[in-house]
OpenMM code with the backbone's topology and positions (N, CA, C; nanometers):
from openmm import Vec3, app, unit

residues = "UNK UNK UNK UNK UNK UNK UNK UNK UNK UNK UNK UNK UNK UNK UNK UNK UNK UNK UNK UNK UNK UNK UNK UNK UNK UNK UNK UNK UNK UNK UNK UNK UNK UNK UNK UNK UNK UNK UNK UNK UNK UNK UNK UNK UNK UNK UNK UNK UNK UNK UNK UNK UNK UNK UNK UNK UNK UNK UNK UNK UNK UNK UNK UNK UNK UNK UNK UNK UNK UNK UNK UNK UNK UNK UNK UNK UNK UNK UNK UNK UNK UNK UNK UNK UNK".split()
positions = [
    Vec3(0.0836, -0.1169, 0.0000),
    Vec3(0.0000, 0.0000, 0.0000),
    Vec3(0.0885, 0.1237, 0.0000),
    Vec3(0.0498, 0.2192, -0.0956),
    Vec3(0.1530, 0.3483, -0.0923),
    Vec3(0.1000, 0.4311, -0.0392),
    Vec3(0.1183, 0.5431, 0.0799),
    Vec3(0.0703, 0.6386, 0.0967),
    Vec3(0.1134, 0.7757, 0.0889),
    Vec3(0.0848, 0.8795, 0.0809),
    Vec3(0.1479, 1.0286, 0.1269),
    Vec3(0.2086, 1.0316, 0.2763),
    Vec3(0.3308, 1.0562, 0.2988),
    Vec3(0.3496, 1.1247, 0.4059),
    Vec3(0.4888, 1.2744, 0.3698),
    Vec3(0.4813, 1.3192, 0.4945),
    Vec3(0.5611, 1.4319, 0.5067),
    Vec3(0.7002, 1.4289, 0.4945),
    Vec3(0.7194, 1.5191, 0.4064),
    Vec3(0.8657, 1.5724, 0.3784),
    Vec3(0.9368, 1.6870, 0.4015),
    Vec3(1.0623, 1.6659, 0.4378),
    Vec3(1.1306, 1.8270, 0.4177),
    Vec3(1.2500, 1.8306, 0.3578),
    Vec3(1.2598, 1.9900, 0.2836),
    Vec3(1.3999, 1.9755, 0.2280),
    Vec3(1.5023, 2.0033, 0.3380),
    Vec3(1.6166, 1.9254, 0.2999),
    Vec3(1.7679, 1.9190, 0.3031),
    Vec3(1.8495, 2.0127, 0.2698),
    Vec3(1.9632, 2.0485, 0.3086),
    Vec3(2.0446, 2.1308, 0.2546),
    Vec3(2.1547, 2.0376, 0.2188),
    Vec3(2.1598, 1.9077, 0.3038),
    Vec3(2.3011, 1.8336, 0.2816),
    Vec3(2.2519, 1.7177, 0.2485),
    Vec3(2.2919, 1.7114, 0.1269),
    Vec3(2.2756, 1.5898, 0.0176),
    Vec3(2.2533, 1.4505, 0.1149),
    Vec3(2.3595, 1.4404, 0.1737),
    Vec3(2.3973, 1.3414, 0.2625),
    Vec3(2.2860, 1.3202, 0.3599),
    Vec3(2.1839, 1.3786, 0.3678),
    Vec3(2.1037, 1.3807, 0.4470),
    Vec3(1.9159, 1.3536, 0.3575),
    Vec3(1.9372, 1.3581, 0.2274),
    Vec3(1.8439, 1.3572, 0.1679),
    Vec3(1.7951, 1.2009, 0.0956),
    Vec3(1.7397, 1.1406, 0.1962),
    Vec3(1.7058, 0.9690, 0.1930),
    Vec3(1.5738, 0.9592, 0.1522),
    Vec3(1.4838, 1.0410, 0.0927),
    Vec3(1.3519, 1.0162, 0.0637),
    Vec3(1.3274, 1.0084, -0.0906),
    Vec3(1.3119, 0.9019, -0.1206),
    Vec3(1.2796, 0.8796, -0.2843),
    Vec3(1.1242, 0.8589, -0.3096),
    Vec3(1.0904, 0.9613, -0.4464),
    Vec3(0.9615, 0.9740, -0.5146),
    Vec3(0.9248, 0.8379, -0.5452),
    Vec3(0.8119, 0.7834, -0.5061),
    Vec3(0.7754, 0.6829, -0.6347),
    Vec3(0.7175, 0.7559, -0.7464),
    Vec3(0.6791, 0.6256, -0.8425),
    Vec3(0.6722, 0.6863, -0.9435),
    Vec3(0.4846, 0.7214, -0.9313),
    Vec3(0.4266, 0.8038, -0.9973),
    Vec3(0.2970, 0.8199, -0.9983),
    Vec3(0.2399, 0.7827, -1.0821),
    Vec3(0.0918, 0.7260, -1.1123),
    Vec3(0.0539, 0.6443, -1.1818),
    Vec3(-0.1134, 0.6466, -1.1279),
    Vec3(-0.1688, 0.5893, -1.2082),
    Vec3(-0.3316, 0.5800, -1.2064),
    Vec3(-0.3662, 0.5478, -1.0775),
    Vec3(-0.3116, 0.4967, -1.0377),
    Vec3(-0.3238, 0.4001, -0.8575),
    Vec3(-0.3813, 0.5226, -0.7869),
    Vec3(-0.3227, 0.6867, -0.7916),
    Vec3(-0.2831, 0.7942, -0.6940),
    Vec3(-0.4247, 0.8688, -0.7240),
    Vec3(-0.4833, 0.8298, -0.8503),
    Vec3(-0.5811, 0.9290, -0.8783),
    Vec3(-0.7542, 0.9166, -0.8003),
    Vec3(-0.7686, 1.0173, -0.7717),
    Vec3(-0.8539, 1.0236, -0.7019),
    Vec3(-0.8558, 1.0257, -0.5078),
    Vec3(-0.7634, 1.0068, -0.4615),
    Vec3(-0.7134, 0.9969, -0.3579),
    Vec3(-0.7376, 1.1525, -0.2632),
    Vec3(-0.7889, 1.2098, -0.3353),
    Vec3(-0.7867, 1.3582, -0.2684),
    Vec3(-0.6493, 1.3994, -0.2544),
    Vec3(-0.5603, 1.3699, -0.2769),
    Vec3(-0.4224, 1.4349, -0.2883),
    Vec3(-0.3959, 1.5387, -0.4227),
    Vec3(-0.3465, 1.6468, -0.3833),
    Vec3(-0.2843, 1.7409, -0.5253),
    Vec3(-0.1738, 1.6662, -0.5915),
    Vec3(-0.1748, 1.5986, -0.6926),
    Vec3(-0.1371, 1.5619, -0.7839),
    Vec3(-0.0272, 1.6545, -0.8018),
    Vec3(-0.0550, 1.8149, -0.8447),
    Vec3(0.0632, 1.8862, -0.8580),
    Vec3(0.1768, 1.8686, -0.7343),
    Vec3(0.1676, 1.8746, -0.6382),
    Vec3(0.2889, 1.8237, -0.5351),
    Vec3(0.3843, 1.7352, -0.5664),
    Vec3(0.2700, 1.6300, -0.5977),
    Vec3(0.3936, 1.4722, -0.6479),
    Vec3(0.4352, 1.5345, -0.7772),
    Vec3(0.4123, 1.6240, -0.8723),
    Vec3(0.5209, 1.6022, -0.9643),
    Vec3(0.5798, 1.7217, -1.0127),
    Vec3(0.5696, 1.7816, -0.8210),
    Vec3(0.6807, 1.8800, -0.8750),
    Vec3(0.8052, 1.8499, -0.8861),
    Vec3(0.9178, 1.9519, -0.9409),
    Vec3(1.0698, 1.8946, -0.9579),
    Vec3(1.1057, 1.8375, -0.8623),
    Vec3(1.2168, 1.7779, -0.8251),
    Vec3(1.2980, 1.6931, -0.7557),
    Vec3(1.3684, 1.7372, -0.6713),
    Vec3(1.3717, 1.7549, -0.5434),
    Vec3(1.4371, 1.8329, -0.4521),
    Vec3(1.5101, 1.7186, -0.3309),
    Vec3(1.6420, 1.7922, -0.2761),
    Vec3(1.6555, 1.6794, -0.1875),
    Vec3(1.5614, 1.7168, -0.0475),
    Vec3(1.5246, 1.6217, 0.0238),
    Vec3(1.4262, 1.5739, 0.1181),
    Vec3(1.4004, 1.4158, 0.1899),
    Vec3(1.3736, 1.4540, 0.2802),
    Vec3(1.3643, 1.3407, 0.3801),
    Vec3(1.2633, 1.3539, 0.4188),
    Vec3(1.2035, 1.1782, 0.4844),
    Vec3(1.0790, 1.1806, 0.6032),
    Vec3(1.1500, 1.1383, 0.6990),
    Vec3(1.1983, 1.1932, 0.7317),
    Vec3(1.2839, 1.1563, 0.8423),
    Vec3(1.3127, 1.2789, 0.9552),
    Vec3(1.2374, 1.2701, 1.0415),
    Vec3(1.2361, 1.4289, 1.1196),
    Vec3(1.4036, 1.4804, 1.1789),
    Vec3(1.4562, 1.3795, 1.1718),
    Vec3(1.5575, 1.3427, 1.2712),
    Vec3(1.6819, 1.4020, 1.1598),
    Vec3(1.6440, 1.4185, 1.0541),
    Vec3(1.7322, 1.4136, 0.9464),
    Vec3(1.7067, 1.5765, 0.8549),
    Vec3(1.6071, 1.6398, 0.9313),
    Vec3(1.5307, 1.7592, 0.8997),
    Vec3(1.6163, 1.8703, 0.9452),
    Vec3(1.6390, 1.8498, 1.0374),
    Vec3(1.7453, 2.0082, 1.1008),
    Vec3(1.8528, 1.9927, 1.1581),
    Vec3(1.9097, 2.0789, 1.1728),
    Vec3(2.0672, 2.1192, 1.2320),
    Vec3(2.0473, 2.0671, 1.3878),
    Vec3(2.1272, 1.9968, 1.4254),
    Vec3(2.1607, 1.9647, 1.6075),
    Vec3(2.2653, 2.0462, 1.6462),
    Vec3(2.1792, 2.0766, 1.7551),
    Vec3(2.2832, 2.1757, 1.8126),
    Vec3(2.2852, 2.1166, 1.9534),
    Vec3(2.4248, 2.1462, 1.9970),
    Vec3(2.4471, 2.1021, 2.1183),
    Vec3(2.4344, 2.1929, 2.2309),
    Vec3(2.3503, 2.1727, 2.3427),
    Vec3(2.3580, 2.2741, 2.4298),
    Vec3(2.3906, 2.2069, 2.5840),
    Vec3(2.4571, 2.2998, 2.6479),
    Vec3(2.5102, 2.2101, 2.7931),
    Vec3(2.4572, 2.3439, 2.9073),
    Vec3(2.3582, 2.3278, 3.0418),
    Vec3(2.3870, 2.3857, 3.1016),
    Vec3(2.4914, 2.4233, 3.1816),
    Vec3(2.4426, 2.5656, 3.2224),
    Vec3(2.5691, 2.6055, 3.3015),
    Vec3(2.5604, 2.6743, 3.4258),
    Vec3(2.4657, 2.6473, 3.4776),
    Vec3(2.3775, 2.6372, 3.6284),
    Vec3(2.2358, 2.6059, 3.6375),
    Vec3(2.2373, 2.5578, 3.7444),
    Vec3(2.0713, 2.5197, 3.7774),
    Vec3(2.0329, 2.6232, 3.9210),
    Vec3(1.9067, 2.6667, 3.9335),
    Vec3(1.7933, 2.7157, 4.0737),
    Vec3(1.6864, 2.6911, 4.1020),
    Vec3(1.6540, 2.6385, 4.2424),
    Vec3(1.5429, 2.5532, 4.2574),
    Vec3(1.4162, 2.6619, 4.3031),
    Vec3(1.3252, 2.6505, 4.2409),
    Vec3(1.2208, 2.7784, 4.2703),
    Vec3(1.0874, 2.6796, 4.2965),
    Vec3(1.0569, 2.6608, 4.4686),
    Vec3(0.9397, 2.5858, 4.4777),
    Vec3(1.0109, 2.4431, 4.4831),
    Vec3(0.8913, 2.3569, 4.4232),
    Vec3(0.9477, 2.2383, 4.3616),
    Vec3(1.0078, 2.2163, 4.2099),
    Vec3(1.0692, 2.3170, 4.1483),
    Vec3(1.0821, 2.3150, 4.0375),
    Vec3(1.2265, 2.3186, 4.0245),
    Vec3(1.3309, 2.2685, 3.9513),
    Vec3(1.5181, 2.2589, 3.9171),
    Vec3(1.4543, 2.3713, 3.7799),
    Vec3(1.5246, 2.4726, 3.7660),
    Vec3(1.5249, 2.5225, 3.6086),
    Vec3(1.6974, 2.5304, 3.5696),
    Vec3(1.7363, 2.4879, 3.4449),
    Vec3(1.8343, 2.4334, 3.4391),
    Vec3(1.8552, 2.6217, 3.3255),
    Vec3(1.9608, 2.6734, 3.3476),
    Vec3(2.0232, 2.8100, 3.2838),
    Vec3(2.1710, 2.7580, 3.1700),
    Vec3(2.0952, 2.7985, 3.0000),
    Vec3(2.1565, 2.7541, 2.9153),
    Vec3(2.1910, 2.8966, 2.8394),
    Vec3(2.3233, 2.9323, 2.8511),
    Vec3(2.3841, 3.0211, 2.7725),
    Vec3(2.2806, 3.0436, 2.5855),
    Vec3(2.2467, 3.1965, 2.5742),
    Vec3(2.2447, 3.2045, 2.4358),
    Vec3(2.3212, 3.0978, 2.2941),
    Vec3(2.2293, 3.0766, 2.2330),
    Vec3(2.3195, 2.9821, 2.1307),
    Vec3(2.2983, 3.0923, 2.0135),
    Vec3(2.3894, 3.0173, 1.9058),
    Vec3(2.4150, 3.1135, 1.7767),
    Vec3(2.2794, 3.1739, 1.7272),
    Vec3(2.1834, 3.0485, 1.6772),
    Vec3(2.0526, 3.0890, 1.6878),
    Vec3(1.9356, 3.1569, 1.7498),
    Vec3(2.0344, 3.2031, 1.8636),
    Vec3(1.8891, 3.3003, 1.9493),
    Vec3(1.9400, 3.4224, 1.9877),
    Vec3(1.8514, 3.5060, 2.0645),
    Vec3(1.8938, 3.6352, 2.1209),
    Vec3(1.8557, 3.6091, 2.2358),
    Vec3(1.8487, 3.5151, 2.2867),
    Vec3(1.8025, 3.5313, 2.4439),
    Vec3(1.8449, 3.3315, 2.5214),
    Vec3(1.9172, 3.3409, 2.6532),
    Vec3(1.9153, 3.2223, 2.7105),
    Vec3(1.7738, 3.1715, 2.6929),
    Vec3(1.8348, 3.0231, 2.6952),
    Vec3(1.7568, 2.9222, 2.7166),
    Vec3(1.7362, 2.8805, 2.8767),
    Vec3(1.6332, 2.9055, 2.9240),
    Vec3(1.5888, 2.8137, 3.1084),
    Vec3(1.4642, 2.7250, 3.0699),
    Vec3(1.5231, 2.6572, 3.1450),
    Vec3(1.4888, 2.5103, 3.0997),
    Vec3(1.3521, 2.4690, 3.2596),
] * unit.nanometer
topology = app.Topology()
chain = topology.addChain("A")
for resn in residues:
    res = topology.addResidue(resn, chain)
    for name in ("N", "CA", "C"):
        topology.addAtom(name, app.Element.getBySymbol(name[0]), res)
């Protein structure tokens, strides 16, 4: 059984594991846009894990407020503001 699921593009080839089938009479009628499946060829994955950049983050103190630990993570490249956890 073939179905639709979700994709995203890649920037690194190496990361782009999701291959088109081919489309064919089988797809028609399915309520799916047809134009999607045959647009050009892009690299992409279903693979969420394989979707974005990992970034590593390490705290660099914790304070206990109540019953709560909030863990204090330095600004990363991507933000303007710490991360508390």
């Amino acid at each position: 059984m073939e179905y639709n699921v979700l994709t995203w593009k890649v920037q690194d080839s190496s990361k782009a594991d999701f291959v088109q089938k081919k489309i064919n009479a089988s797809v028609a009628g399915d309520g799916f846009d047809d134009r999607i499946l045959r647009t050009r060829s892009e690299w992409r994955t279903a693979n969420i894990f394989q979707a974005g950049e990992r970034i590593e983050v390490k705290a660099t103190g914790t304070y206990k407020k109540g019953d709560t630990v909030f863990f204090i993570i330095p600004a990363s490249p991507l933000s303007n503001y710490p991360f508390i956890f």
